[in-house]
PDB file of N, H, CA, C and O in Angstrom:
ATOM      1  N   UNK A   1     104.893-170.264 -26.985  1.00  0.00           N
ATOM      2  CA  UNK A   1     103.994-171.248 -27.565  1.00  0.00           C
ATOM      3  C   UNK A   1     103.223-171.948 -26.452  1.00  0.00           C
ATOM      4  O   UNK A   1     103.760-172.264 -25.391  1.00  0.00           O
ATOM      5  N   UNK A   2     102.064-172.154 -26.712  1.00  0.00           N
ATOM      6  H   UNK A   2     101.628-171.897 -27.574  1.00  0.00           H
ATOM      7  CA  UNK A   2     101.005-173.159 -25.863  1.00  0.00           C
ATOM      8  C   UNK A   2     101.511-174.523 -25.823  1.00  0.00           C
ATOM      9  O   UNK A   2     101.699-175.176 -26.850  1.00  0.00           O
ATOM     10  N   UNK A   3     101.796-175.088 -24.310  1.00  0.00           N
ATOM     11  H   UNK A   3     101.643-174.558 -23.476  1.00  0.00           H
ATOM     12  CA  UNK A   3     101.977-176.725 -24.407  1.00  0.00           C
ATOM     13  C   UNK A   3     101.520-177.299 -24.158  1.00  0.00           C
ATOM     14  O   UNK A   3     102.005-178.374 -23.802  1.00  0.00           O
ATOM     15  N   UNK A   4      99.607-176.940 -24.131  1.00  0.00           N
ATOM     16  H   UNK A   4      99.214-176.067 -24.420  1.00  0.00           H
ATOM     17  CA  UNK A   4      98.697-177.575 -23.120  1.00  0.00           C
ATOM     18  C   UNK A   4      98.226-178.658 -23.551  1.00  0.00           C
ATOM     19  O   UNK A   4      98.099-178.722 -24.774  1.00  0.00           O
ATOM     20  N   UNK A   5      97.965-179.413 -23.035  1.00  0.00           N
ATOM     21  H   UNK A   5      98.068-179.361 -22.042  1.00  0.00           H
ATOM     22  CA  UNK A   5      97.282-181.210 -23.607  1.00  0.00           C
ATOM     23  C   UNK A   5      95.947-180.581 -24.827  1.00  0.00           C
ATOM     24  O   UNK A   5      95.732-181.188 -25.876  1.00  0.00           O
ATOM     25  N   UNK A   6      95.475-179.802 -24.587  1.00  0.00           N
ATOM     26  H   UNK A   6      95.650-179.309 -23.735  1.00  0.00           H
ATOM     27  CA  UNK A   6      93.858-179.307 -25.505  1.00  0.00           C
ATOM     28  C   UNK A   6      94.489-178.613 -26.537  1.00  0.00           C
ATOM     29  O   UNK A   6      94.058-179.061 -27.600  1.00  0.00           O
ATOM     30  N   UNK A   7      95.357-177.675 -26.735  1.00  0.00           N
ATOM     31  H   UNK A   7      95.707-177.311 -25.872  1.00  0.00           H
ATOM     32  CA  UNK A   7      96.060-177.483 -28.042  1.00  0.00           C
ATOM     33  C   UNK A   7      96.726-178.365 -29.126  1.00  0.00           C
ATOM     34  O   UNK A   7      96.876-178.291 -30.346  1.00  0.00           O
ATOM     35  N   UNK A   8      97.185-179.560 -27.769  1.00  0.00           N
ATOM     36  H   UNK A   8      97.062-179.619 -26.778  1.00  0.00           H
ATOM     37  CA  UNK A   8      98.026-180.388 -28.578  1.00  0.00           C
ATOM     38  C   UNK A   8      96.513-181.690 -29.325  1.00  0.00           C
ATOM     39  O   UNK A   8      96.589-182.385 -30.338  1.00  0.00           O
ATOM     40  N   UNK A   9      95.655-181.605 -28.609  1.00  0.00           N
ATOM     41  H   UNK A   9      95.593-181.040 -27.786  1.00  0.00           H
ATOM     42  CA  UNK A   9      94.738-182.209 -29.414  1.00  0.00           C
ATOM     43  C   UNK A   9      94.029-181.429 -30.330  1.00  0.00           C
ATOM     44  O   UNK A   9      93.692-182.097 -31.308  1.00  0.00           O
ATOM     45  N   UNK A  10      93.662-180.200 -30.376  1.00  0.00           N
ATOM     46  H   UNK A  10      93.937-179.658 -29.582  1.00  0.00           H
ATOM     47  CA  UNK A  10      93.388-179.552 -31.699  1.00  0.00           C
ATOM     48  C   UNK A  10      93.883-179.436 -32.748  1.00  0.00           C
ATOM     49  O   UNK A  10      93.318-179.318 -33.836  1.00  0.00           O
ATOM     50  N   UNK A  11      95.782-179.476 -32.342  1.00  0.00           N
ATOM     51  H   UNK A  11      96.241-179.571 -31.459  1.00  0.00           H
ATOM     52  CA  UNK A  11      96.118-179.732 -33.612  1.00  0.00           C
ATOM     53  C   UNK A  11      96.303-180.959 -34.186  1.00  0.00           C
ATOM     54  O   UNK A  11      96.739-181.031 -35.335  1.00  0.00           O
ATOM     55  N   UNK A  12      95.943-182.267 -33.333  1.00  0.00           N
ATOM     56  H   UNK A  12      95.589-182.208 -32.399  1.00  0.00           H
ATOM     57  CA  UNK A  12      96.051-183.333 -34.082  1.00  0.00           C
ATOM     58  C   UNK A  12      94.646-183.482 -34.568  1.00  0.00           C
ATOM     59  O   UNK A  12      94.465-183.873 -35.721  1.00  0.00           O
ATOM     60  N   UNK A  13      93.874-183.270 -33.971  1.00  0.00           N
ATOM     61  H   UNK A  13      94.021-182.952 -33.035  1.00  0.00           H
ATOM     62  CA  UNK A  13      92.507-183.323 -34.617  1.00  0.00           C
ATOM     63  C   UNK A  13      91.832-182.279 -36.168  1.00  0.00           C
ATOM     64  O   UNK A  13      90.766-182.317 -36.782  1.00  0.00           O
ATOM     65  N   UNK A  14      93.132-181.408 -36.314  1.00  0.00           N
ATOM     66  H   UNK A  14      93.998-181.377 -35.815  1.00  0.00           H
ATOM     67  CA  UNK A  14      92.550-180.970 -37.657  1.00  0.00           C
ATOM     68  C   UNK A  14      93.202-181.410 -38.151  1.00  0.00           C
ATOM     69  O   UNK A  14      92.913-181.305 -39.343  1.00  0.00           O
ATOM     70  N   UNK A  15      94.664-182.312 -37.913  1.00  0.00           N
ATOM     71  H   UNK A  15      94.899-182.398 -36.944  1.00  0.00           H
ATOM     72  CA  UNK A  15      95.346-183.524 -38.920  1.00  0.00           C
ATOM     73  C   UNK A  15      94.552-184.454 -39.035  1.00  0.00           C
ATOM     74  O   UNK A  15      95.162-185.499 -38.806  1.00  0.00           O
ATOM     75  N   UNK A  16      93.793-184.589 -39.205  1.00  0.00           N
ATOM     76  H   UNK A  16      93.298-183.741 -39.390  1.00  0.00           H
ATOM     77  CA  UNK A  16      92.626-186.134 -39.235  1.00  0.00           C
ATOM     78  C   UNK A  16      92.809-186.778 -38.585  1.00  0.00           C
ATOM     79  O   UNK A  16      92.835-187.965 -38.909  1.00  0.00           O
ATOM     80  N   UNK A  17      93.097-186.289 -36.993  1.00  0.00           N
ATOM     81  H   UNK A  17      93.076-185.324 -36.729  1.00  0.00           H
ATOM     82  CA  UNK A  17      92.883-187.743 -36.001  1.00  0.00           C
ATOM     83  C   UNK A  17      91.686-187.591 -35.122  1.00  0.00           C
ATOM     84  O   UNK A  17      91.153-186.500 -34.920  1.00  0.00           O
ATOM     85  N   UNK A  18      91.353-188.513 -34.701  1.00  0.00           N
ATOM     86  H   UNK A  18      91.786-189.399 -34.866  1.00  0.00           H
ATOM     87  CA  UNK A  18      89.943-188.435 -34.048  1.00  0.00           C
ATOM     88  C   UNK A  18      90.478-189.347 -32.264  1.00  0.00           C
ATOM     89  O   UNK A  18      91.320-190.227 -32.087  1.00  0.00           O
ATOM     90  N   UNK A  19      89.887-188.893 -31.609  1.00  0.00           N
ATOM     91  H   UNK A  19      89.203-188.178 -31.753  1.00  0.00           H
ATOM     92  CA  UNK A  19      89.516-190.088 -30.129  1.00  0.00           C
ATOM     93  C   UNK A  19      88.992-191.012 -30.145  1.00  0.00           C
ATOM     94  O   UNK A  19      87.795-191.191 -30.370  1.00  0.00           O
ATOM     95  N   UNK A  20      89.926-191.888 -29.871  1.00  0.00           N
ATOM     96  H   UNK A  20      90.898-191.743 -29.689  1.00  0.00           H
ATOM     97  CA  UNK A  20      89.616-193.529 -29.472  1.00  0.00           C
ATOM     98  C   UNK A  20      89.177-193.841 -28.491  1.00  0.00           C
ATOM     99  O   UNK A  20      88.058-194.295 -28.252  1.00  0.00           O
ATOM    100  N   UNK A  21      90.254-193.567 -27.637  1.00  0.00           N
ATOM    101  H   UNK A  21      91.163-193.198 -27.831  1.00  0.00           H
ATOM    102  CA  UNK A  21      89.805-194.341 -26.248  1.00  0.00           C
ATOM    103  C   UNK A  21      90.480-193.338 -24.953  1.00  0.00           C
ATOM    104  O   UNK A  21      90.621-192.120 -25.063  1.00  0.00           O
ATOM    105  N   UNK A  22      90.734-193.889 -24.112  1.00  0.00           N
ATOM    106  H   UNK A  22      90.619-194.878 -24.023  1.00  0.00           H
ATOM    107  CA  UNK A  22      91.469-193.512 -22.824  1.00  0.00           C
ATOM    108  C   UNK A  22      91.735-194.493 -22.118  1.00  0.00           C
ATOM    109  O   UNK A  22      91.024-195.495 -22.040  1.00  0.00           O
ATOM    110  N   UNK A  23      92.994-194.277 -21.409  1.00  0.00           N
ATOM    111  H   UNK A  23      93.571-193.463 -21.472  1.00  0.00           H
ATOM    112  CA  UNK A  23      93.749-195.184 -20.690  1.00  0.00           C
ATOM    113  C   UNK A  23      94.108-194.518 -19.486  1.00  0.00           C
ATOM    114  O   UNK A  23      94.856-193.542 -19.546  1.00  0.00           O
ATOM    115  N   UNK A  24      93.729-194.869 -18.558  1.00  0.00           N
ATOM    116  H   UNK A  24      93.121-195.662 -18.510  1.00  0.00           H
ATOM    117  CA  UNK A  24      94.603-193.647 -16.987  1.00  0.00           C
ATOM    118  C   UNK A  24      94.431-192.252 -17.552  1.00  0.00           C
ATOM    119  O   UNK A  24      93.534-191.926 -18.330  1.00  0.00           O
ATOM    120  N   UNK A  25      95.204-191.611 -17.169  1.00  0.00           N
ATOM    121  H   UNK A  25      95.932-191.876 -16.537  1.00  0.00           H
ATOM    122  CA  UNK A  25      95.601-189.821 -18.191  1.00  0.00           C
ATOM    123  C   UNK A  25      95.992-190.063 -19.082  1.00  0.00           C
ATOM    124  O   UNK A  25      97.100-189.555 -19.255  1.00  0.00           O
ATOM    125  N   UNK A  26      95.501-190.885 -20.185  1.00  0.00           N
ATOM    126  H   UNK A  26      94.601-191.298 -20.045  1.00  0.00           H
ATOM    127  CA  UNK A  26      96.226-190.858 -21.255  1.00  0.00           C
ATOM    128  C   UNK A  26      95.454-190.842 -22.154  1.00  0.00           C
ATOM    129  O   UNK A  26      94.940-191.959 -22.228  1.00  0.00           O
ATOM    130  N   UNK A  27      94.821-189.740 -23.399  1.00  0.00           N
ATOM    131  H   UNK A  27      95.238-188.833 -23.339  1.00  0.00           H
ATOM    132  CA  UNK A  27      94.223-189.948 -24.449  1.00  0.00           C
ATOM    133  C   UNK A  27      94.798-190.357 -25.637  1.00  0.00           C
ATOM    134  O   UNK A  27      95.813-189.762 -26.000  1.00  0.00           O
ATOM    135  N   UNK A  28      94.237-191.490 -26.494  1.00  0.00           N
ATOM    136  H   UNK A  28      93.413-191.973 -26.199  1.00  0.00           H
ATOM    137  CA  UNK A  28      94.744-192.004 -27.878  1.00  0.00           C
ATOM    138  C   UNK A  28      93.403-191.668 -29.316  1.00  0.00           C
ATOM    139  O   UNK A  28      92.221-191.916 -29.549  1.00  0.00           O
ATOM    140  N   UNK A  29      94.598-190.955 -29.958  1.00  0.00           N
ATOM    141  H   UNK A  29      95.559-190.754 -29.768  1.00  0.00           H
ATOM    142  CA  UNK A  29      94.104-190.539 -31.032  1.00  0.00           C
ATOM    143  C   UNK A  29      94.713-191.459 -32.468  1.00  0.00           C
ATOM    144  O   UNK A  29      95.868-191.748 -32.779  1.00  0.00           O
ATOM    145  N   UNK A  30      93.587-191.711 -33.051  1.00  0.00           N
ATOM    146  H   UNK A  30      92.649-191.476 -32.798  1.00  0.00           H
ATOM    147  CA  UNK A  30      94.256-192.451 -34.405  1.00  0.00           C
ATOM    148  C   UNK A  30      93.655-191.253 -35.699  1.00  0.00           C
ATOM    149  O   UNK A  30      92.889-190.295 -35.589  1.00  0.00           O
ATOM    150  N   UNK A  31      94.525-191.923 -37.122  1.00  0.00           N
ATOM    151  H   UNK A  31      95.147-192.701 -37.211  1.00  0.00           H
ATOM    152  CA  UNK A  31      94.526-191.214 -37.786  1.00  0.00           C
ATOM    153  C   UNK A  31      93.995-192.499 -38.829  1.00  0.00           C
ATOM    154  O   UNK A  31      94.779-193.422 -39.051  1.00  0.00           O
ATOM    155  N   UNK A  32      92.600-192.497 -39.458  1.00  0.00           N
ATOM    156  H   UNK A  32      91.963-191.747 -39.278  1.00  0.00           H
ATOM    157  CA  UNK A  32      92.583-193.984 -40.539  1.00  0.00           C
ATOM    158  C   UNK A  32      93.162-193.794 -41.600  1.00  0.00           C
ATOM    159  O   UNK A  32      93.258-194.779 -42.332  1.00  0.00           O
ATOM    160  N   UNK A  33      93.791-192.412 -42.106  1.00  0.00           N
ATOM    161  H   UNK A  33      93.713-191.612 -41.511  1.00  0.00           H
ATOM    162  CA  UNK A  33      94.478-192.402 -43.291  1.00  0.00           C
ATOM    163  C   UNK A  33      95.488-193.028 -43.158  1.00  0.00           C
ATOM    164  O   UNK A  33      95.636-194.117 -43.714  1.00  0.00           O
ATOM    165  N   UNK A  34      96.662-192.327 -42.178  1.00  0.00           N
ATOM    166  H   UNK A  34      96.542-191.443 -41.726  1.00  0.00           H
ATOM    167  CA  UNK A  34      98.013-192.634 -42.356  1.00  0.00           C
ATOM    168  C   UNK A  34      98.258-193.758 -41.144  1.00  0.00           C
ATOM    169  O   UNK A  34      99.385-193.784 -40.649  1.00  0.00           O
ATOM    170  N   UNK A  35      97.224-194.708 -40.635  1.00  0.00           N
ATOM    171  H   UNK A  35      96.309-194.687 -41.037  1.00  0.00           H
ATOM    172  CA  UNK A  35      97.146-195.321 -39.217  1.00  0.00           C
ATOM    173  C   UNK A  35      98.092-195.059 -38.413  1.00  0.00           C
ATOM    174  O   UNK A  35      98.765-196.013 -38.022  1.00  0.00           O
ATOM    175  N   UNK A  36      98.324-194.089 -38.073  1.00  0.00           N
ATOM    176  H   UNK A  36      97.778-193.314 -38.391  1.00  0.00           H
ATOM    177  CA  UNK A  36      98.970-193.690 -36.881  1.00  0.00           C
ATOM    178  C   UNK A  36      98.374-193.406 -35.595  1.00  0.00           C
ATOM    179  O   UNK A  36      97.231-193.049 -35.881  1.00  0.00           O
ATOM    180  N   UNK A  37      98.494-193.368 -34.459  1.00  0.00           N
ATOM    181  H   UNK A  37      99.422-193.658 -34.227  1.00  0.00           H
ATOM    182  CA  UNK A  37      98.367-193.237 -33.237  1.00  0.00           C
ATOM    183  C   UNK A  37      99.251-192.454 -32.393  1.00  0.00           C
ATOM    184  O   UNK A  37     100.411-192.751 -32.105  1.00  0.00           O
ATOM    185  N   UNK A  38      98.140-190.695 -31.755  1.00  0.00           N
ATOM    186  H   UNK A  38      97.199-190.454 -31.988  1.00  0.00           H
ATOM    187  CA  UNK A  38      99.132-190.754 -30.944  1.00  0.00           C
ATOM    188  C   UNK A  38      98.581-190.790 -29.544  1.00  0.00           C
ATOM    189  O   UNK A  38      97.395-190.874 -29.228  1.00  0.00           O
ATOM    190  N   UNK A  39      99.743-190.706 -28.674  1.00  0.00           N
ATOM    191  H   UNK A  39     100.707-190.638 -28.931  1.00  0.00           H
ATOM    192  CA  UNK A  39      99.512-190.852 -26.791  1.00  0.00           C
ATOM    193  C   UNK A  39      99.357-189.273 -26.418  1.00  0.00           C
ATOM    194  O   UNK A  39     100.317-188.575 -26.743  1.00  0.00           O
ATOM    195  N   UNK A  40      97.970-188.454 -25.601  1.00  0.00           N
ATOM    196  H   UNK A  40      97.190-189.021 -25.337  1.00  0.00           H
ATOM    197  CA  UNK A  40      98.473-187.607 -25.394  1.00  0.00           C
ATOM    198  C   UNK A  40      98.370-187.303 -23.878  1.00  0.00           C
ATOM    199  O   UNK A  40      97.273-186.914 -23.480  1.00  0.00           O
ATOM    200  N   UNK A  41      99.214-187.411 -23.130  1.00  0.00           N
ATOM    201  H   UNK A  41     100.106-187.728 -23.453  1.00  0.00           H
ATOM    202  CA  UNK A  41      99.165-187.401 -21.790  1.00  0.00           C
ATOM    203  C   UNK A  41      98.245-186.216 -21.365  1.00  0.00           C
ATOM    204  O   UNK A  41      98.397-185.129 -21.922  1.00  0.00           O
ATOM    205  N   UNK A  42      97.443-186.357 -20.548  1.00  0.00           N
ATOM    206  H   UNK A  42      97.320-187.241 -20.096  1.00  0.00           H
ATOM    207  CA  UNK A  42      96.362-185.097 -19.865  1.00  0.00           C
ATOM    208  C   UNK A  42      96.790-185.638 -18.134  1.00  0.00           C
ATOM    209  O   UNK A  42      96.725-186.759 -17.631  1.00  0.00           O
ATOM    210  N   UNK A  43      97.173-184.486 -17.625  1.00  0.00           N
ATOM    211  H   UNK A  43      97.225-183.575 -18.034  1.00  0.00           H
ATOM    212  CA  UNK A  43      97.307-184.709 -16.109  1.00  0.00           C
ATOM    213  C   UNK A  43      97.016-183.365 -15.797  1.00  0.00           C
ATOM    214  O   UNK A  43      97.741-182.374 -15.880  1.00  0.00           O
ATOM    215  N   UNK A  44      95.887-183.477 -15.440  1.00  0.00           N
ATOM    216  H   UNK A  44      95.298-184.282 -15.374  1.00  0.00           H
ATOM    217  CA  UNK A  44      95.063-182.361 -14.769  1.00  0.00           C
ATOM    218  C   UNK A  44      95.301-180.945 -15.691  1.00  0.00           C
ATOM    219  O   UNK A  44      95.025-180.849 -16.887  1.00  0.00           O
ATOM    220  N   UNK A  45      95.839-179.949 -14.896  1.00  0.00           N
ATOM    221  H   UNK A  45      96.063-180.028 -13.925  1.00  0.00           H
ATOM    222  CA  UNK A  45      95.774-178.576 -16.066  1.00  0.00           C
ATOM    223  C   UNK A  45      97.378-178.586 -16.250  1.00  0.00           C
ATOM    224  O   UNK A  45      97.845-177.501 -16.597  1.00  0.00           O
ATOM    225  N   UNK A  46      98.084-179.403 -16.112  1.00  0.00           N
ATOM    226  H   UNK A  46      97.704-180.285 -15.830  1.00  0.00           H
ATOM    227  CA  UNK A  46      99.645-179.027 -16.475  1.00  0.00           C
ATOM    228  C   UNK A  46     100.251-179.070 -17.995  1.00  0.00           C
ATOM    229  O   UNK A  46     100.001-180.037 -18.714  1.00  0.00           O
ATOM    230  N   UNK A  47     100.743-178.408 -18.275  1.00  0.00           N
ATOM    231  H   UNK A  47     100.947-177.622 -17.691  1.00  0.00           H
ATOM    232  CA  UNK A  47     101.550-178.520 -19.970  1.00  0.00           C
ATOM    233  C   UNK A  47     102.426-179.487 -19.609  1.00  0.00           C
ATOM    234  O   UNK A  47     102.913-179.786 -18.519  1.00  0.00           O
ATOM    235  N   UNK A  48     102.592-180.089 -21.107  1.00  0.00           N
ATOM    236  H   UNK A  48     102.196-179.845 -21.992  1.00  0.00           H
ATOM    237  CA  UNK A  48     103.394-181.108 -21.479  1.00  0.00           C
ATOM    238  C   UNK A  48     104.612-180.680 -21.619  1.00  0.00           C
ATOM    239  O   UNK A  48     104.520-179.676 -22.324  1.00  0.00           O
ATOM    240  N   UNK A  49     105.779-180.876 -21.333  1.00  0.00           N
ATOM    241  H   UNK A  49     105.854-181.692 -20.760  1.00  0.00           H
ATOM    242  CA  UNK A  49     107.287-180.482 -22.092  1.00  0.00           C
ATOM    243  C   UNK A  49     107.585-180.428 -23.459  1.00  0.00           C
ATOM    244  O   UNK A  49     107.376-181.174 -24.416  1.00  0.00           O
ATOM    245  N   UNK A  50     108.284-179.033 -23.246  1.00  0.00           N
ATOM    246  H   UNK A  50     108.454-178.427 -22.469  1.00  0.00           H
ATOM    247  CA  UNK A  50     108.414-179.091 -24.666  1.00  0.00           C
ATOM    248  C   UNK A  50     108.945-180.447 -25.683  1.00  0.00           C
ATOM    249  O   UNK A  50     108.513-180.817 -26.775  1.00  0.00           O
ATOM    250  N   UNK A  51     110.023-180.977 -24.852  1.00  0.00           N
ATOM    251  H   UNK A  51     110.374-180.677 -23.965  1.00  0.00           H
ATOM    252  CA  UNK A  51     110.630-182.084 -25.680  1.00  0.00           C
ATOM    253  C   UNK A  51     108.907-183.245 -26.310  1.00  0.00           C
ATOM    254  O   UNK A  51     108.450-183.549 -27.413  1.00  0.00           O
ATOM    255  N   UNK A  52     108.501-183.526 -24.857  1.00  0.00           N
ATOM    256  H   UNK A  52     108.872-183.279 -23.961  1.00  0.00           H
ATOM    257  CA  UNK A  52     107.660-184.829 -25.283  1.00  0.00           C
ATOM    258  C   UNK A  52     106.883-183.755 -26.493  1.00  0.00           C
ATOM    259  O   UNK A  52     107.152-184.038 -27.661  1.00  0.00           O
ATOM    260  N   UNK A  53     106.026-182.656 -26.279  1.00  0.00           N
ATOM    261  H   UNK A  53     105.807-182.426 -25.331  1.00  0.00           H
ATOM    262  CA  UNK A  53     105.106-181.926 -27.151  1.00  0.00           C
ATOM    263  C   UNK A  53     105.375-182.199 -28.773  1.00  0.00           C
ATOM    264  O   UNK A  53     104.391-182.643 -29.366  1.00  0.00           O
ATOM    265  N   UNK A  54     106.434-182.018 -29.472  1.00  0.00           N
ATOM    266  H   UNK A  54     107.232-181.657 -28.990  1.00  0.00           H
ATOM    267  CA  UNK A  54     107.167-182.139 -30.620  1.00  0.00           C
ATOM    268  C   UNK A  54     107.391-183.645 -30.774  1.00  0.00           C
ATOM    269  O   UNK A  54     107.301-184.267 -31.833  1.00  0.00           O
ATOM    270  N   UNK A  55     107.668-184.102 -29.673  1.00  0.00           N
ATOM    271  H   UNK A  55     107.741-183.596 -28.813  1.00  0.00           H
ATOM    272  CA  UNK A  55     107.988-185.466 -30.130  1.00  0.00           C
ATOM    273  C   UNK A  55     106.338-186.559 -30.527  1.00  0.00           C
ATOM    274  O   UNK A  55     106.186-187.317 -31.484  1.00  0.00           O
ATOM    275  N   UNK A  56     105.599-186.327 -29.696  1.00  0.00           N
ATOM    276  H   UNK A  56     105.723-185.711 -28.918  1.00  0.00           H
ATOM    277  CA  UNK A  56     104.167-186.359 -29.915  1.00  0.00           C
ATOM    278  C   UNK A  56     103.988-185.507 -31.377  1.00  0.00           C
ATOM    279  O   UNK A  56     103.738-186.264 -32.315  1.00  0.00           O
ATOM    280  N   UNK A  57     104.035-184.686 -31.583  1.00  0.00           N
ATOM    281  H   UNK A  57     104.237-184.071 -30.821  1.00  0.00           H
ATOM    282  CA  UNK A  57     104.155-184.623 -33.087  1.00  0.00           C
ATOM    283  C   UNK A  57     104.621-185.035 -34.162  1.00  0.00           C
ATOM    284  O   UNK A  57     104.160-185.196 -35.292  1.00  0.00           O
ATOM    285  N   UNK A  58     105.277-185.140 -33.840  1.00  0.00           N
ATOM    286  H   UNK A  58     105.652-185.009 -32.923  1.00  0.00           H
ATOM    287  CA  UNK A  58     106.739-186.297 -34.630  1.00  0.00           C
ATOM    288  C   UNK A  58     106.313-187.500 -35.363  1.00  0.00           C
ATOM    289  O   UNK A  58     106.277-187.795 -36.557  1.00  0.00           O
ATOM    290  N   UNK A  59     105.958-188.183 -34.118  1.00  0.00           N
ATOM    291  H   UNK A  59     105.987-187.943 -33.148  1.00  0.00           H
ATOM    292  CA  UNK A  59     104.989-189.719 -34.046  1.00  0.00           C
ATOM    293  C   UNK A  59     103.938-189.526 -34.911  1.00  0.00           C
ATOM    294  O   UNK A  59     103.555-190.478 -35.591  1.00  0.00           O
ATOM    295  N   UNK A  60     103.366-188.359 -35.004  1.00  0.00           N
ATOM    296  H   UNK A  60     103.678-187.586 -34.452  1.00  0.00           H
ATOM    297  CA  UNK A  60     102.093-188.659 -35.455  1.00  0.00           C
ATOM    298  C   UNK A  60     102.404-188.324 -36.704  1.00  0.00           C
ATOM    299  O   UNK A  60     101.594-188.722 -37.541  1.00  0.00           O
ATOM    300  N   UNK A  61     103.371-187.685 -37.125  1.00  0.00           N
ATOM    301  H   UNK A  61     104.029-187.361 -36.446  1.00  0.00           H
ATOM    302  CA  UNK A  61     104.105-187.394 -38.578  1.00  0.00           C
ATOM    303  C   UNK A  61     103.340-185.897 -38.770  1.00  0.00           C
ATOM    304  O   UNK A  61     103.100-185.391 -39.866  1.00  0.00           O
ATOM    305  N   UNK A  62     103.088-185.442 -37.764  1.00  0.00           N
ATOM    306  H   UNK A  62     103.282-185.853 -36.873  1.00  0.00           H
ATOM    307  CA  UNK A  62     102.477-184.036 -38.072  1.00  0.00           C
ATOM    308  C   UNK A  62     103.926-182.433 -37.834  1.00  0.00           C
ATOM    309  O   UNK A  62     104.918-182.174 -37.153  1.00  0.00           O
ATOM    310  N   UNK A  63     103.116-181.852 -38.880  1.00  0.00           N
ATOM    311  H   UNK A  63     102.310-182.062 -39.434  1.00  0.00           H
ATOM    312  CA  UNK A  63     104.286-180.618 -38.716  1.00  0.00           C
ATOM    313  C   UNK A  63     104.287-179.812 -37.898  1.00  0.00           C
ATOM    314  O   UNK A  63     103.175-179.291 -37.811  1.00  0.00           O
ATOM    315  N   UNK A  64     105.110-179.358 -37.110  1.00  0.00           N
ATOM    316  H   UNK A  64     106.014-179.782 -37.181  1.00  0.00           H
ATOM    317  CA  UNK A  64     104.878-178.377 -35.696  1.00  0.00           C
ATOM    318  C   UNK A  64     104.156-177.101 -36.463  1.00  0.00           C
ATOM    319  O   UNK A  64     103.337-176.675 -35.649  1.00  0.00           O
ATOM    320  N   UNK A  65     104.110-176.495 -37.376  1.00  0.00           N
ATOM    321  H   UNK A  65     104.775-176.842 -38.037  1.00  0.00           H
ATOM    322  CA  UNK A  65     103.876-175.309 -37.817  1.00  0.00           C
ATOM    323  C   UNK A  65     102.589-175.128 -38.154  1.00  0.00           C
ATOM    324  O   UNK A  65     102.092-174.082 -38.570  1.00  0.00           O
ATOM    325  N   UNK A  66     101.764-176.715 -37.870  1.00  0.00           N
ATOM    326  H   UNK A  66     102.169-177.565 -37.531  1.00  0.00           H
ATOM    327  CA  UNK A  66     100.469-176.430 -38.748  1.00  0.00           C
ATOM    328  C   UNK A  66      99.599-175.775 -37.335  1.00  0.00           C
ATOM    329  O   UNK A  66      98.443-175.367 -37.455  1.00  0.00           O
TER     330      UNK A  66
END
């Protein structure tokens, strides 16, 4: 499976979240349906861990499978 920061925003972005803002390496995505927010760390071209990846999903109440 892909753990790259740009996958992990495609799939929150066809869950209805959009870009807010940025903080340091850190992009925040909200969702106005279900107001959720998530953090998605971008540090240069490195993948995220699996643990945080899922758990960033989690948060956002999104299903790993979509």
């Amino acid at each position: 499976m892909n753990f790259s920061p740009a996958y992990l925003i495609k799939i929150l972005e066809s869950n209805g979240f959009y870009f807010k803002r940025t903080k340091g390496s850190h992009k925040i995505f909200y969702n106005p349906t279900t107001r959720k927010t998530a953090i998605v760390p971008v540090h240069g071209n490195k993948d995220i861990k699996k643990g945080t990846f899922f758990a960033i999903l989690k948060q956002a109440g999104v299903n790993k499978d979509s």
